[in-house]
Backbone bond lengths (Angstrom), bond angles and torsions (degrees), N, CA, C in turn:
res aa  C-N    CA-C-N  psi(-1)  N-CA   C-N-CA  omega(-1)  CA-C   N-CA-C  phi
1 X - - - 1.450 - - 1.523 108.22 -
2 X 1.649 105.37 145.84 1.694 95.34 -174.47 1.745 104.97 -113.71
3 X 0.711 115.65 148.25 1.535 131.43 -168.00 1.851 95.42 -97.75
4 X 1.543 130.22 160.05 1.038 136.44 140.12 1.739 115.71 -109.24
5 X 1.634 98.05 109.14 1.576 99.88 -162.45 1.588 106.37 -87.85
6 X 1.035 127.34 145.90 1.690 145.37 174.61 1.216 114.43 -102.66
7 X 2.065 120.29 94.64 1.576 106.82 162.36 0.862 148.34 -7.05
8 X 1.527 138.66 95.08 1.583 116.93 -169.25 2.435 88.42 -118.04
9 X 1.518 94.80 166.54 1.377 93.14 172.47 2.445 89.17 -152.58
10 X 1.379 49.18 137.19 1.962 79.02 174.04 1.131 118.20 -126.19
11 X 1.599 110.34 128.78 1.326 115.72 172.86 1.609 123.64 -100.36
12 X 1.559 118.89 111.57 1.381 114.72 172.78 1.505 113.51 -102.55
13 X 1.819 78.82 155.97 1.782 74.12 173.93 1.579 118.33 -64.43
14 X 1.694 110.92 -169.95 1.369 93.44 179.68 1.524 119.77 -86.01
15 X 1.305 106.98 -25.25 1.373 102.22 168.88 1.654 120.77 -41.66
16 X 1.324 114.98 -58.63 0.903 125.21 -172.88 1.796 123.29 -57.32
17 X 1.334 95.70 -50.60 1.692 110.73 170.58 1.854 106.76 -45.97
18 X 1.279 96.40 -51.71 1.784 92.21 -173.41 1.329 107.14 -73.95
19 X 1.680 135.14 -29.76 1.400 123.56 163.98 1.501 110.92 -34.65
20 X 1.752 100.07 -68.93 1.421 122.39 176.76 1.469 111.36 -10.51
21 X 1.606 107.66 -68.79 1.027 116.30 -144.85 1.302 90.86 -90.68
22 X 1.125 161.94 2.44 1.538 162.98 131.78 1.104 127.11 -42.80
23 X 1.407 109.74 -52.42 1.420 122.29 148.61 2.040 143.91 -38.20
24 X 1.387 65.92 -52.77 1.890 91.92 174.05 1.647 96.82 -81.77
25 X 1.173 115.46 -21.63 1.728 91.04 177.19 1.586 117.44 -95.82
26 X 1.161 109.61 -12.47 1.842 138.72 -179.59 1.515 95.63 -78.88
27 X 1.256 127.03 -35.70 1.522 117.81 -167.87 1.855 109.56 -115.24
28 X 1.188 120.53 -1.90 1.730 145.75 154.47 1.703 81.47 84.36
29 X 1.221 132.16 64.23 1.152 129.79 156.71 1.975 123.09 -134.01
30 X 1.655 99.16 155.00 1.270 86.64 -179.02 1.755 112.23 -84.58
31 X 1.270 120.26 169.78 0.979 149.64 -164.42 2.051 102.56 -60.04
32 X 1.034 86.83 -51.96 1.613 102.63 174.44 1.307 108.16 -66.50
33 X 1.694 130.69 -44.89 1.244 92.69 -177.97 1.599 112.68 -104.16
34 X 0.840 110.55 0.12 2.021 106.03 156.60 1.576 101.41 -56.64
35 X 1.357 124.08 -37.36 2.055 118.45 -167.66 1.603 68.95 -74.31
36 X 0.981 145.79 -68.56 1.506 128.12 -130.09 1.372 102.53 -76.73
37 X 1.356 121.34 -23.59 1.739 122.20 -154.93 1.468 87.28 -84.77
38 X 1.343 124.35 -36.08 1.522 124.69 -164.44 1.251 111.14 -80.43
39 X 1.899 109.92 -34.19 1.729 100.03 171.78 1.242 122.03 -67.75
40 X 1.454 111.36 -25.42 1.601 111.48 -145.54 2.023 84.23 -88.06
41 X 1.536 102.21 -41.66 2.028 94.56 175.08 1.334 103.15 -39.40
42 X 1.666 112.99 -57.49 1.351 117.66 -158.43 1.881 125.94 -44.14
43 X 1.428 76.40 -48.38 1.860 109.40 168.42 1.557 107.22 -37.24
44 X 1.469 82.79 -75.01 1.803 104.57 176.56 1.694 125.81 -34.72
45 X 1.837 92.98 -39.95 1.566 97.81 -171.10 1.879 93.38 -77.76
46 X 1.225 112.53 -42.11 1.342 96.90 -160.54 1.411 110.93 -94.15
47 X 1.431 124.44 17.90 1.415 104.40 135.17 1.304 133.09 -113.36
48 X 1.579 108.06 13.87 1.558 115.74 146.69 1.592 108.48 -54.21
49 X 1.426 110.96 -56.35 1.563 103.36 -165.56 1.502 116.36 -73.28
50 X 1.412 116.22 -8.14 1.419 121.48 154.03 1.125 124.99 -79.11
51 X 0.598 129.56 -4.40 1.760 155.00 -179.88 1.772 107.16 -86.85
52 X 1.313 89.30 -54.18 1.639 88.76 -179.11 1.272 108.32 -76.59
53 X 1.221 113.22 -46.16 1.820 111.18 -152.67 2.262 83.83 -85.13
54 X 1.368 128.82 -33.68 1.626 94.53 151.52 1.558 139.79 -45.00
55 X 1.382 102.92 -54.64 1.400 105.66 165.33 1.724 118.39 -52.25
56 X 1.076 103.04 -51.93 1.714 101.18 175.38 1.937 125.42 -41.64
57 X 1.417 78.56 -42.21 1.980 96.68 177.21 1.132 105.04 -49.34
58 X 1.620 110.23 -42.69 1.464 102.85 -151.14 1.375 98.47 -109.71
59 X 1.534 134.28 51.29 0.691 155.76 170.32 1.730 123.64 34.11
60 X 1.287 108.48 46.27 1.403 137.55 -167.70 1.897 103.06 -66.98
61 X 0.872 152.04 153.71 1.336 135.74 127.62 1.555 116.48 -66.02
62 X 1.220 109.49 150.48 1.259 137.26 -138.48 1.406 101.10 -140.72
63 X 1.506 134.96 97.86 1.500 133.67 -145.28 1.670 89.64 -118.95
64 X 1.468 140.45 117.19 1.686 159.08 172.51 2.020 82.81 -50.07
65 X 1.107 123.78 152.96 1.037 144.43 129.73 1.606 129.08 -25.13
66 X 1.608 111.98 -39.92 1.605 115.11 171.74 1.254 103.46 -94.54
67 X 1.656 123.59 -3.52 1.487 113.54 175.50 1.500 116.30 -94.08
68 X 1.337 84.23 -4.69 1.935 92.63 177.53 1.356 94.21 -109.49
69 X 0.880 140.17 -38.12 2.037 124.03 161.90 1.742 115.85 -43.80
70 X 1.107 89.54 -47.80 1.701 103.70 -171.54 1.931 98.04 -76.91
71 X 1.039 119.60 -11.38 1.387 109.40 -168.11 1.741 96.23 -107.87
72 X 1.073 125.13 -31.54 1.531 143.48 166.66 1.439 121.79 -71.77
73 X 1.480 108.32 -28.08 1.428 119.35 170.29 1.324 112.87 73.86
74 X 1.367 98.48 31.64 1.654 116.76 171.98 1.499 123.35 -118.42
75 X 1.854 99.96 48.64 1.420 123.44 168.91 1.623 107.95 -44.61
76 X 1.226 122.53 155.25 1.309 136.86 146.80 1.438 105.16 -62.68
């Protein structure tokens, strides 16, 4: 699938840039797509948590992760 990608530029401090770049060479990736892998999770997490706290409003039940193991019978 092809994406149409949009320039973005970020400024880190320097500490941070040289972590960065330690990182990105430890894991054989470029720099750009670790920024992208981390926004697009980020994205992801926060409209999971909109997701929940909508459902919550509307007074949904709301099932924990061990209550759906335990209800599936797919205990640890």
């Amino acid at each position: 699938m092809k994406y149409s990608l949009t320039p973005l530029s970020v400024r880190l401090p320097l500490g941070a840039d040289k972590i960065l770049n330690s990182l990105v060479k430890n894991l054989h990736i470029s720099k750009g797509e670790f920024i992208r892998s981390a926004i697009l999770e980020k994205i992801e997490d926060a409209l999971d948590i909109k997701l929940i706290k909508d459902t919550a409003r509307k007074n949904k039940k709301l099932y924990s992760l061990e209550e759906v193991k335990r209800e599936l019978d797919m205990e640890d």
